[in-house]
C-alpha positions in Angstrom: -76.8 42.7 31.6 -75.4 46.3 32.8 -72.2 47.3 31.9 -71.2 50.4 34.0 -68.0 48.2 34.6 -67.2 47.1 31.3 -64.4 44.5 30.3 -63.8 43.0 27.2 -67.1 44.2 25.6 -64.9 47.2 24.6 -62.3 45.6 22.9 -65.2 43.5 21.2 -67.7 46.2 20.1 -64.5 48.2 18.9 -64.1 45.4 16.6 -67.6 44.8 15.5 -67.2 49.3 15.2 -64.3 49.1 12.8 -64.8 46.1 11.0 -66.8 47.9 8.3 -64.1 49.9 7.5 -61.2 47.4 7.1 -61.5 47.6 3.4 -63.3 50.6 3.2 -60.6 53.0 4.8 -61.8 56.1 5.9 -60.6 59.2 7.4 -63.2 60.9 9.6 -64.8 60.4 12.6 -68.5 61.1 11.1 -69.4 58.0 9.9 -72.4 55.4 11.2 -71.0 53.5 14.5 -73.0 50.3 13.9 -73.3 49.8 9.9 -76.1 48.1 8.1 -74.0 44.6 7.9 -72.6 45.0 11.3 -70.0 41.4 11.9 -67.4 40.7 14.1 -64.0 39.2 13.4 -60.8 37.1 14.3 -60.2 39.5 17.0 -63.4 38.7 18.5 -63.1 35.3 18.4 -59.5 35.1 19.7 -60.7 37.5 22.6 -63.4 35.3 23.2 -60.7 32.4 23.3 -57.8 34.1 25.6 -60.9 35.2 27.9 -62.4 31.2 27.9 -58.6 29.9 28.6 -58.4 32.7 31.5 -61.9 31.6 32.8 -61.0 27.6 32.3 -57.0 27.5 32.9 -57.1 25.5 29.6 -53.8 26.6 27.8 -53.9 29.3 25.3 -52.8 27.3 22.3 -55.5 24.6 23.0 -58.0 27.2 23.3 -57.3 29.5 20.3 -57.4 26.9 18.0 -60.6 25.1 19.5 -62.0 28.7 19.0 -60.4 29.1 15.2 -61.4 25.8 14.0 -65.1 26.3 15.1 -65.5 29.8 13.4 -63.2 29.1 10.7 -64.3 32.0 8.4 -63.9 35.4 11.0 -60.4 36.4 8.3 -57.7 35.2 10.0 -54.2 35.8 8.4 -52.4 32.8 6.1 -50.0 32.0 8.9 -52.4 31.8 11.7 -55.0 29.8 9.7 -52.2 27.1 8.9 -51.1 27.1 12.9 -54.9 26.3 13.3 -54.6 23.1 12.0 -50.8 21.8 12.0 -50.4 18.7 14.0 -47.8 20.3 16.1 -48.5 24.2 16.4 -45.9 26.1 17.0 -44.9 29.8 17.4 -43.9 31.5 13.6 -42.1 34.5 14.7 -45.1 37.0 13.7 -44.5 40.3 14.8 -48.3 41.1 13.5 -50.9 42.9 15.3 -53.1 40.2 15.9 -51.1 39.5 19.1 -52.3 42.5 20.6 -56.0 42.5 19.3 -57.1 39.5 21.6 -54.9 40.0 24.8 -57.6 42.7 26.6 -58.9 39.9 28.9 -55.2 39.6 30.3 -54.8 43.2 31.5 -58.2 42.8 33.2 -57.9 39.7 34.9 -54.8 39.8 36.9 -54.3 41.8 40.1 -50.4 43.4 39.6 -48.7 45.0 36.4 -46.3 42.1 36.6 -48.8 39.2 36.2 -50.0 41.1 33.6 -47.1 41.9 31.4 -45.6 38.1 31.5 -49.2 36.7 31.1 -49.6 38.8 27.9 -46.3 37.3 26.8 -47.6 33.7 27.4 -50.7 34.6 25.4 -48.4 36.8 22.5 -45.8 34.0 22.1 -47.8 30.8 21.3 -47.7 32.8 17.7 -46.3 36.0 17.7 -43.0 35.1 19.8 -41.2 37.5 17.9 -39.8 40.4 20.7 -42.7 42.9 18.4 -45.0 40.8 18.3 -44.7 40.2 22.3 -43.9 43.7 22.9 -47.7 44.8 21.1 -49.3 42.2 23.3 -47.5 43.4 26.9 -48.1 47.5 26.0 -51.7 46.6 25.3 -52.6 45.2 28.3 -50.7 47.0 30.6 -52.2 50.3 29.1 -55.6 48.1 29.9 -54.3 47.5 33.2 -53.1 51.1 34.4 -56.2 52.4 32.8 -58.6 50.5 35.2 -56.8 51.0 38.4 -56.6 54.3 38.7 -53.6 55.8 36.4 -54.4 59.0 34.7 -53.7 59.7 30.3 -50.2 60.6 31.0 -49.0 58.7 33.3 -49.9 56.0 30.6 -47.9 57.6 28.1 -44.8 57.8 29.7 -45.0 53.9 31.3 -45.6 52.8 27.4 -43.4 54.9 26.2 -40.6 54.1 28.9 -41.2 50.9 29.3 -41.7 49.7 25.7 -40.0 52.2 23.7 -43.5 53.4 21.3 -43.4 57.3 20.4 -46.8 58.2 21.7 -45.7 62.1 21.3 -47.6 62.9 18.4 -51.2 63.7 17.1 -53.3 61.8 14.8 -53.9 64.8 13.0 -50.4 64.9 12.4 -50.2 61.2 11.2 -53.7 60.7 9.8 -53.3 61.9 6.1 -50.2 59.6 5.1 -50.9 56.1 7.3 -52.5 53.6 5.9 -53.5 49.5 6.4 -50.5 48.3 8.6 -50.6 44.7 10.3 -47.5 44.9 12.3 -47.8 45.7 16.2 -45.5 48.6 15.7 -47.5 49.6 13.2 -50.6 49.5 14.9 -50.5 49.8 18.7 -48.6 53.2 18.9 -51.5 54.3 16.9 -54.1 52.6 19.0 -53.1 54.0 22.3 -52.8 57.6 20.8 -56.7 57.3 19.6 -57.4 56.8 23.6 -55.3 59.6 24.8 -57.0 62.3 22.5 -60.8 60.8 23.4 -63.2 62.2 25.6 -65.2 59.1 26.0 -65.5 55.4 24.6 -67.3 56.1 21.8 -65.1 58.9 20.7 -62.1 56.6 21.4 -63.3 54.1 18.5 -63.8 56.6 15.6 -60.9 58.1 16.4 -59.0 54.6 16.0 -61.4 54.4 12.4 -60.7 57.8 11.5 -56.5 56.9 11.1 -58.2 54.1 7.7 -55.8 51.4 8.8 -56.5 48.2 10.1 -59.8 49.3 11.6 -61.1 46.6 13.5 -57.8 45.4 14.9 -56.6 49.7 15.9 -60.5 50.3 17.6 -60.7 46.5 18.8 -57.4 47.6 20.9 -58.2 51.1 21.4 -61.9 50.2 22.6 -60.3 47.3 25.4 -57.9 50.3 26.7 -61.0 53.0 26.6 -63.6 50.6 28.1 -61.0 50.2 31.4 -60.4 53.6 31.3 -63.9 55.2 31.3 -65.6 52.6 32.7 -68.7 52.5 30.9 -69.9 51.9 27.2 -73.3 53.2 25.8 -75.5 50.7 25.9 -77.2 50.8 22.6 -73.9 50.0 21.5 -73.1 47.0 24.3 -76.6 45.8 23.2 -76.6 45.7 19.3 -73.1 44.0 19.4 -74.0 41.3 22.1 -77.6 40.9 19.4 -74.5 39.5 16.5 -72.7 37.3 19.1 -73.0 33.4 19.2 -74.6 32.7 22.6 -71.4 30.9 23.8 -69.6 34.4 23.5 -72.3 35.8 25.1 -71.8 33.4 28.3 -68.3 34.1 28.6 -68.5 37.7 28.4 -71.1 37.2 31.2 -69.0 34.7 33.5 -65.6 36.7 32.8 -67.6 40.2 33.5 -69.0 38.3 36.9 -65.3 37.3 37.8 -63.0 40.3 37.1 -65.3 43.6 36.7 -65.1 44.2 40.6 -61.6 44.9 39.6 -62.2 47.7 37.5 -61.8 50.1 40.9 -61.0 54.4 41.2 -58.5 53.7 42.7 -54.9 52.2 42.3 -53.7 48.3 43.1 -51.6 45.9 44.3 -48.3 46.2 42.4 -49.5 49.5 40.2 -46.8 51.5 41.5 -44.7 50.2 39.2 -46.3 52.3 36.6 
């Protein structure tokens, strides 16, 4: 299937892109962008999940955890894991990044900023209903949002950094030899966002997300959903080899959300993007 309109293949084949390197931190942007034991992870999964409960109306919490208990072993953090399988899940207060890793199907699906940012805090607070944890979730996909309808690098700088309060005034040259693994969304998406400012393209988006050697997967998973609105296509030797390690149920909802919401991926700016 084409993608010259991608949607949430970018935040995925960031992840499959990074996860390599979670462990094995590096710090360049030369390194192999599909490894010999390419695999996705949680934030695949869960964006798989968020995307299904967007398609279906099922509630997040339902979905997520239908989704976690069936791929049980994608390295989910303790607290999550244990809100998999609680008889009565509720939120724990996370403020960890994996609120914003799976919440790129929510700033492509909706049709004004608004929608967008109190959707993302639906999908953020099930778990991470701490106000980080919701903030990570809400700057994600409104960068994902402005970035497909129209809105230029800086003008998503200064609505992230007005609106959510995230420094974005620095380089990653500048921050690259001292940071490290970081879970926390204030940790993380700052960082994220910077690696798709300074890129030319998607696939120079994603190493520079690995290049920072934090929590790779998670930093290109989100850099790659804001990239993929943005520039509006992905290779497709890379959309191709990461759709080859997918179940065939993620394929099918990658295919029915990409029939559904691509068409809004548009030049040009929409309803209720003047906010920005």
């Amino acid at each position: 299937m084409p993608y010259l309109t991608p949607t949430i293949i970018g935040a995925i084949a960031g992840d499959v892109i990074g996860a390599p390197y979670e462990w094995r931190r590096i710090k360049t942007t030369e390194f192999p962008l599909l490894s010999s034991r390419p695999h996705f992870t949680d934030d695949t999964v869960l964006t798989v999940a968020v995307a299904d409960s967007i398609l279906t109306g099922k509630d997040f919490t339902s979905v997520m955890r239908e989704y976690g208990r069936k791929y049980p072993h994608a390295g989910y953090g303790g607290w999550f894991h244990h809100w998999l399988y609680v008889p009565d899940p509720s939120p724990y207060g996370s403020y960890g990044n994996g609120s914003a890793m799976r919440v790129s199907p929510v700033g492509f699906a909706y049709s004004t900023l608004q929608e967008v940012l109190e959707i993302a805090k639906r999908c953020a607070e099930v778990t991470h209903n701490h106000p980080e944890g919701i903030k990570g979730a809400q700057a994600t996909a409104a960068a994902i949002f402005l970035a497909r309808t129209g809105h230029d690098k800086e003008q998503i700088r200064e609505y992230v950094t007005r609106t959510f309060g995230y420094d974005l005034h620095f380089t990653l040259d500048e921050i690259r030899p001292s940071y490290g693994f970081d879970e926390t969304c204030q940790g993380t998406v700052p960082q994220a966002i910077a690696a798709f400012l300074e890129s030319t393209d998607y696939e120079s988006a994603v190493r520079l997300a690995v290049s920072l050697g934090g929590d790779s997967d998670t930093l290109a998973c989100i850099t790659g959903g804001i990239a993929a609105a943005y520039y509006k296509r992905i290779p497709e030797d890379i959309v191709q080899n990461v759709l080859s390690l997918l179940p065939e149920e993620f394929r099918d909802i990658i295919r029915r959300f990409d029939e559904k919401f691509a068409e809004k991926i548009g030049n040009g700016k929409e309803e209720g993007s003047d906010n920005a």
